[in-house]
C-alpha positions, 0 to 999 in steps of 0.5 A, spaced: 500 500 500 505 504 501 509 503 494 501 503 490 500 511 494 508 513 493 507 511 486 501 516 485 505 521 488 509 521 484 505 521 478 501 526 481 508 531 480 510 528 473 503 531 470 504 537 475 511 538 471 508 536 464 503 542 466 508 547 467 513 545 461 506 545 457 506 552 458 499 551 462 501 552 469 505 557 473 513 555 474 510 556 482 507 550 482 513 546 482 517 547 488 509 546 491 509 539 488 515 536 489 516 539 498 508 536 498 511 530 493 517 529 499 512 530 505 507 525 502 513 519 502 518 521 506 514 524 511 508 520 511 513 514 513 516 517 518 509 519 521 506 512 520 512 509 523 512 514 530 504 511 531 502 519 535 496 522 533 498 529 534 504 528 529 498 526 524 494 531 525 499 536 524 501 532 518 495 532 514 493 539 516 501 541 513 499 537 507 491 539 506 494 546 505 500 544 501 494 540 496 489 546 496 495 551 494 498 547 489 490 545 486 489 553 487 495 554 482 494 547 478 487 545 477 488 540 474 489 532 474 496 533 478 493 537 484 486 533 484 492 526 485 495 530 491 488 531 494 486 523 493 494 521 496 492 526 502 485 523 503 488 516 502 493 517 508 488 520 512 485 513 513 492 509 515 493 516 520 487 518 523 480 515 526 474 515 522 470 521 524 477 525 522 478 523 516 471 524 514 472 531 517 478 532 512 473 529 506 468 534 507 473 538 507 476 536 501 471 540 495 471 546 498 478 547 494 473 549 488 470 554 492 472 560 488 469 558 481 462 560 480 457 557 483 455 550 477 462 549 476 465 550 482 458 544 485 460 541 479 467 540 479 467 539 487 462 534 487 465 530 482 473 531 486 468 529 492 466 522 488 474 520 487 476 522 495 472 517 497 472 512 492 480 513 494 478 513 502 473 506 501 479 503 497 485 504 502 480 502 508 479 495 504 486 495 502 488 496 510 483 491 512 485 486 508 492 487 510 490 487 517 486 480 516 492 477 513 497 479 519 492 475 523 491 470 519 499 468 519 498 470 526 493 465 528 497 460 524 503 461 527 499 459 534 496 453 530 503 451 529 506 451 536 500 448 539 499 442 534 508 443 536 506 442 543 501 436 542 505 433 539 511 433 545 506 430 549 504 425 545 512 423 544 512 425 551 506 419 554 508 415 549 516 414 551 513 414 558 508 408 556 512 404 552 519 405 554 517 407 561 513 401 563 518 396 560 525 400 564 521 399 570 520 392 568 527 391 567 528 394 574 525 389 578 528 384 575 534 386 576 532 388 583 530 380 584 536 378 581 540 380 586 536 378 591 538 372 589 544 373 588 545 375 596 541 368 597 546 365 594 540 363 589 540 361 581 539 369 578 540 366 571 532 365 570 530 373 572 536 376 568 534 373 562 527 375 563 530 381 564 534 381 557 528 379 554 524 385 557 530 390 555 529 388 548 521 390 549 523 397 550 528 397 544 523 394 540 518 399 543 523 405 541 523 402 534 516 402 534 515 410 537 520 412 531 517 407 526 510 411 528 513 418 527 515 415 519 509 411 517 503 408 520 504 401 523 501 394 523 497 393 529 495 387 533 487 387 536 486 390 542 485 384 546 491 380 543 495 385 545 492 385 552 493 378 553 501 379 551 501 385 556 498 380 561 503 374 559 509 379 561 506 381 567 505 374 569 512 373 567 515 379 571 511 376 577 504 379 577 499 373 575 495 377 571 489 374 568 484 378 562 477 377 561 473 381 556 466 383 555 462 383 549 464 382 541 470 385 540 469 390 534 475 395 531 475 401 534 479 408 532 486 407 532 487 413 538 482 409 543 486 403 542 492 406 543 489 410 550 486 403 552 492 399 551 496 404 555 491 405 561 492 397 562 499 397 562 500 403 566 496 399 571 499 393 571 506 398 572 503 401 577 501 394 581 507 391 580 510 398 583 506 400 589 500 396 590 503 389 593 498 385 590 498 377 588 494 377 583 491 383 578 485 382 572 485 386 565 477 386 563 476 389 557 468 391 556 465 392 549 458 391 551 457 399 552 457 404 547 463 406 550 469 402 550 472 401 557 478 397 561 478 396 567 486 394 571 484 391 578 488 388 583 488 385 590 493 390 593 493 395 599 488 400 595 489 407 592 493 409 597 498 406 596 498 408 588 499 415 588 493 418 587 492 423 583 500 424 581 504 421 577 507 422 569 503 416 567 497 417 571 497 425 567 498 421 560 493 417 561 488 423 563 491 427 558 489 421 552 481 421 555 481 428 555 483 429 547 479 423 546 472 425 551 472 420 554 475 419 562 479 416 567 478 414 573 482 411 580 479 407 586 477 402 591 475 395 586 469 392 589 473 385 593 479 391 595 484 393 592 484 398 586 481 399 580 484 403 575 478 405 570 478 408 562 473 409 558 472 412 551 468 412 545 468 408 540 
């Protein structure tokens, strides 16, 4: 928009020179053209970068009277192009009540012609000031939506940023989080054996088979960030979930409910790492000799359920907790919800249900 009024100005003064050395205009006209030429770039930028009302309205005011002493000399095209510049201006400057003030103005610069001529002539320069005023504003907000637009995409961008950092974020935790903590009591029971003078041989290679899960895991988190992957059902994957945990010393049983149907791939992710965050969190804090995985289709929402025999919530951390937080956050973004308390024989159940 600035180069679009630059340009005009200097249009503005090219048809003033060609009005002098045509013979048809006065030679005064030119010093006039080129210091309201020189206001109207390099003024104007100077002003519209300082952002003050004051300085604009001295601005306008300098260079209405600079249009309508060179439209005085030069009635012609050159100052009627200065005066639509002005009034341009004055919509990038002023508020709206302003530049209407210094539009009626504007036509009065014909006031010394007789009375049809100088109606006429006015009424005519009238139409062209604001044409130019509803160009400039239309202009101007098309500008402005433009800056708002890659603004808000911008903030679009750093969120879709930070969903993605915690979703990489659950997903370490869930997959490689669960098997490291796997790997650690085994490796705890290891050497108690080994202070017992017992045989650890069996619990280090069930501890060197959980250690390659979680590389396998991270190969699979990086293989997901480049292409989506093959996937098991739900409840085969549950079944070898509860395999491992038996393994690690947790008896673990799974029981499902209903007819098992495909479900959205996010709520299966959510699902599969509700039931592996509980069964970390029994193996951790609950003391438990047993825990059971239900995986219920038989409502419209698709729900698993981790419960143990252990001490109860208290012992689970309620409320805190990474993992607990990733699981919350997955039933949020998937609107459904998450739940932690007492199961009906005692000890905890860890509950979370989704839509399918």
């Amino acid at each position: 928009m600035l180069l679009a009024l630059t340009l005009l100005t200097g249009g503005a003064l090219l048809t003033l020179v060609l009005g002098v050395v045509g013979g048809g205009d006065p030679v005064a006209v030119l010093p006039l053209g080129a210091a309201f030429a020189l206001l109207a770039t390099v003024g104007f930028r100077w002003v519209l970068a300082r952002g003050r009302r004051w300085w604009s309205a001295a601005y306008v005011l300098v260079g209405l009277v600079l249009a309508s002493v060179v439209f005085a000399l030069a009635p012609g095209v050159g100052g009627t192009l200065f005066l639509i510049v002005l009034v341009s201006q004055c919509v990038l400057l002023l508020p709206l009540p302003a530049t209407i003030v210094v539009i009626a103005m504007v036509p009065m610069v014909h006031a010394g012609m007789p009375l049809v001529d100088g109606l006429r002539e006015g009424l005519g320069t009238l139409v062209a000031v604001v044409f130019a005023a509803v160009v400039t504003e239309l202009l101007r907000r098309e500008q402005q939506m433009r800056r708002e637009l890659a603004a808000a995409q911008e903030q679009v961008e750093h969120l879709a940023a930070a969903q993605e950092r915690n979703r990489v974020a659950r997903d370490i935790h869930d997959g490689l989080g669960h098997s490291l903590t796997v790997i650690q009591m085994q490796l705890q029971a290891a050497r108690a054996l080994l202070a017992n003078s017992g045989d650890p041989d069996e619990v280090l290679a069930k501890a060197q088979h959980q250690s390659q899960e979680a590389l396998g895991e991270v190969r699979r988190s990086v293989g997901a960030l480049r292409e989506p992957r093959v996937v098991p059902p739900l409840g085969t994957a549950l079944h070898d979930l509860a395999a491992e945990s038996s393994a690690a010393g947790l008896p673990t049983s799974v029981r499902v409910v209903g007819d098992e149907r495909a479900i959205a791939d996010p709520a299966r992710e959510a699902l599969f790492r509700a039931a592996q965050e509980g069964l970390t969190n029994v193996r951790k804090h609950a003391g438990a000799s047993r825990a059971e995985v239900v995986l219920d289709y038989a409502a419209a929402a698709v729900r698993v359920e981790v419960r143990d025999d252990g001490r109860g919530v208290g012992e689970h951390g309620e409320g805190g907790g990474v993992g607990l937080l990733g699981l919350r956050e997955r039933a949020e973004d998937l609107g459904g919800r998450l739940e932690l308390g007492r199961a009906p024989a005692g000890g905890c159940a860890l509950v979370l249900e989704v839509p399918a």
